[in-house]
C-alpha positions in Angstrom: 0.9 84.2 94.5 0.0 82.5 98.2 -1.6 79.8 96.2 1.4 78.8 93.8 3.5 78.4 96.9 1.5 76.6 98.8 0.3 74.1 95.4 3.9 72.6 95.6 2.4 70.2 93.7 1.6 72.0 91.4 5.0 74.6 91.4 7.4 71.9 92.5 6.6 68.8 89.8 7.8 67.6 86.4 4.8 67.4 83.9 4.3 67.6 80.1 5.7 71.2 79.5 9.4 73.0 79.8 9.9 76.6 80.1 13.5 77.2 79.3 16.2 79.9 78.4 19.5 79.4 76.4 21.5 81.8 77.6 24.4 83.5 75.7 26.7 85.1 78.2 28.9 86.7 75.3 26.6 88.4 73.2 23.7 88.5 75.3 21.2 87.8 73.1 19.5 85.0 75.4 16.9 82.9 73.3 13.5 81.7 75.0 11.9 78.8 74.8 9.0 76.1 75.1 8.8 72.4 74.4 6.1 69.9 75.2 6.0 66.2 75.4 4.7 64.6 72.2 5.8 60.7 72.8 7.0 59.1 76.0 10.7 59.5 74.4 10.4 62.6 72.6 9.2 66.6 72.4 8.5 69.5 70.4 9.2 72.8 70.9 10.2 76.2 69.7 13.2 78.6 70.4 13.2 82.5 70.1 14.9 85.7 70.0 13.6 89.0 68.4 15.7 92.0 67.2 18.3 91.8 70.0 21.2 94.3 69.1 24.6 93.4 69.4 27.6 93.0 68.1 27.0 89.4 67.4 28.2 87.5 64.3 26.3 84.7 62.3 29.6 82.7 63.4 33.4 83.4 64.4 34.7 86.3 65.4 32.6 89.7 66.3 33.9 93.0 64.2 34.3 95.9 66.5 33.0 98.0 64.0 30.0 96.6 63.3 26.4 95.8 64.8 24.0 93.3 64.7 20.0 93.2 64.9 19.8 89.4 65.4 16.4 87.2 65.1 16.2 83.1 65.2 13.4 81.2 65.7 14.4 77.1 65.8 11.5 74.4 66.1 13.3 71.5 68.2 12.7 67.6 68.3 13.9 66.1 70.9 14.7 62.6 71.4 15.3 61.7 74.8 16.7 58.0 75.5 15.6 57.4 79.0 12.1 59.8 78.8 11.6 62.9 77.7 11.7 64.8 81.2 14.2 62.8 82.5 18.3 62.5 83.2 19.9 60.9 80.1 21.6 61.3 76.6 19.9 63.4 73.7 19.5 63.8 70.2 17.9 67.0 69.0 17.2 68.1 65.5 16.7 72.1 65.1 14.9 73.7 61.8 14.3 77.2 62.0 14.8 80.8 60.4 17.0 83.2 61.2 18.0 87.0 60.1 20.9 89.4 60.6 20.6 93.3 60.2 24.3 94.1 60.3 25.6 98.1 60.0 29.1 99.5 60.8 29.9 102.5 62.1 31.0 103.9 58.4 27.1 103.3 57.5 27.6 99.8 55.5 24.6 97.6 56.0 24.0 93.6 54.9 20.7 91.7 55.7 20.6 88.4 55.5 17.9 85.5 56.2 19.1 81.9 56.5 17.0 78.6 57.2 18.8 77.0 59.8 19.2 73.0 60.0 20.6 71.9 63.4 22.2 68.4 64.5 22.9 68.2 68.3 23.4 65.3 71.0 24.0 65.9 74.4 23.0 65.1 78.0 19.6 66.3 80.3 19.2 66.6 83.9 16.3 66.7 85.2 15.0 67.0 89.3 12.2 66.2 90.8 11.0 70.1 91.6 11.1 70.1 87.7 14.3 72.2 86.9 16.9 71.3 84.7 20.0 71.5 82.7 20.2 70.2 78.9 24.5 70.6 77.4 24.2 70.4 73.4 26.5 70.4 70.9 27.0 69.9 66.9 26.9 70.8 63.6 25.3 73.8 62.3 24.2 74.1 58.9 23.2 78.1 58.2 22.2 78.2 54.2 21.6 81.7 52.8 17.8 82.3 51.6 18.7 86.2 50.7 21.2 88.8 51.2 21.5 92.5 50.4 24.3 94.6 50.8 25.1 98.1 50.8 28.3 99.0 50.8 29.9 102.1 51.9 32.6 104.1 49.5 35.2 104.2 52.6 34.5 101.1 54.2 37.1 99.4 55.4 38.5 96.1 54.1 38.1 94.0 57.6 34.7 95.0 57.8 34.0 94.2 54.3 35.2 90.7 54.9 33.4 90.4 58.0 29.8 91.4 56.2 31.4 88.8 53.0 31.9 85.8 55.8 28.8 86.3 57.7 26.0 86.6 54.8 27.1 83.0 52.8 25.9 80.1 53.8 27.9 78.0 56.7 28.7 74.7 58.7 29.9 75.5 62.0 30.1 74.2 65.2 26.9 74.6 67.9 26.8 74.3 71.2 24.6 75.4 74.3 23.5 75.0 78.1 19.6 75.6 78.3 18.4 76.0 81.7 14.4 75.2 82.0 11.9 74.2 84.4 9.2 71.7 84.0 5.7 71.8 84.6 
């Protein structure tokens, strides 16, 4: 520990490498992440969460009555107009897998897998101790790879709609604020 903190240079500078975390205040199912330069202008990375249990929907409104056991993992390019650790406007294509585990409290269940095909653009900030801010925003594409449903005989009809919307395929809006640090 003495040694990182007196390395500044090596704790306090901007490198080839981001550690980052997009958080989700809402649901709180925060996603973790890591990206590395590939080209002066661009980077590849990857974007997690495992089994984080909520009552998060695969888009809209949560169901009160229902739970979610969410995993994503995205794969992110990122083109970067002025460098690719530095301030300046993005583009960022996201592919990627991702799988709900839904059940309501009257026992119905639905899991579904979708690939995940994400558009984005947005702007970085980047200081010189190597933290920054990326805001992202645009369309999601969410097609359905498999579902399976099970149903229950009392279920109610809100809830029923609610596991209908959020196992087909979808374009909805995207958006985020990752927070990283680069190294």
């Amino acid at each position: 520990m003495c040694f990182l903190l007196f390395q500044s240079g090596l704790v306090f500078s901007k490198g080839s490498f981001n550690l980052s975390i997009l958080p989700d205040p809402v649901f709180n199912c925060h996603q973790l992440g890591f990206d590395a330069a590939i080209t002066d202008k661009s980077s590849l990375g990857v974007l997690a969460r495992y089994q984080c249990n909520s009552d998060r929907p695969t888009y809209g409104s949560p169901n009160k009555d229902v739970k979610n056991t969410f995993s994503r993992i995205l794969i992110p390019w990122r083109y970067s107009f002025n460098g690719v650790f530095e301030d300046g406007f993005i583009m960022q294509l996201s592919l990627g897998m991702e799988k709900s585990r839904f059940k309501s409290d009257l026992g119905s269940e639905a899991e579904v897998t979708f690939m995940d095909i994400v558009f984005s653009v947005g702007y970085q900030w980047f200081w010189g101790n190597g933290l920054n801010v990326s805001v992202i925003g645009g369309p999601a594409f969410l097609i359905k790879n498999s579902v399976n449903k099970n149903l229950s005989q009392n279920e109610s009809s809100d809830v029923i709609k609610f596991l209908d919307k959020n196992t087909k395929s979808n374009v909805h809006a995207g958006v985020g604020v990752l927070l990283g640090w680069s190294f």
